[in-house]
C-alpha positions, 0 to 999 in steps of 0.5 A: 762315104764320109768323104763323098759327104765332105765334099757335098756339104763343104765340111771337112768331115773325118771319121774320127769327127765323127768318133768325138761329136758321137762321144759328146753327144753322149756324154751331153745326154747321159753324163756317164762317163763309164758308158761312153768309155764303154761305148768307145771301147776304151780301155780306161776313162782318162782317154775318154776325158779327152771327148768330155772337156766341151761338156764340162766346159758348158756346164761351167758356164752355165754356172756361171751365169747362174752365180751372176743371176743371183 
């Protein structure tokens, strides 16, 4: 199925894409690091940092521009 989607969209999709833009997404709507560990079923929070890293990423840089606003 994914890949039927691949091929009619010319977008490399994986199932494990989809796994990460899941993880982000929820990250990026809950900030809760434990319910997307919880939601992946990861046995720890460090392997969910790995999903996270874009979040943080958008967060600094909002702040930034912040800093520069001021």
């Amino acid at each position: 199925m994914v890949a039927k989607y691949s091929e009619d969209f010319k977008v490399r999709v994986t199932p494990h894409k989809l796994r990460h833009t899941l993880a982000t997404r929820l990250y990026d709507a809950t900030k809760s690091q434990v319910l997307v560990s919880h939601q992946l079923g990861h046995a720890s929070t460090q392997v969910t940092d790995l999903y996270t890293h874009i979040v943080n990423d958008e967060q600094k840089n909002a702040f930034r521009q912040f800093i520069n606003f001021t």
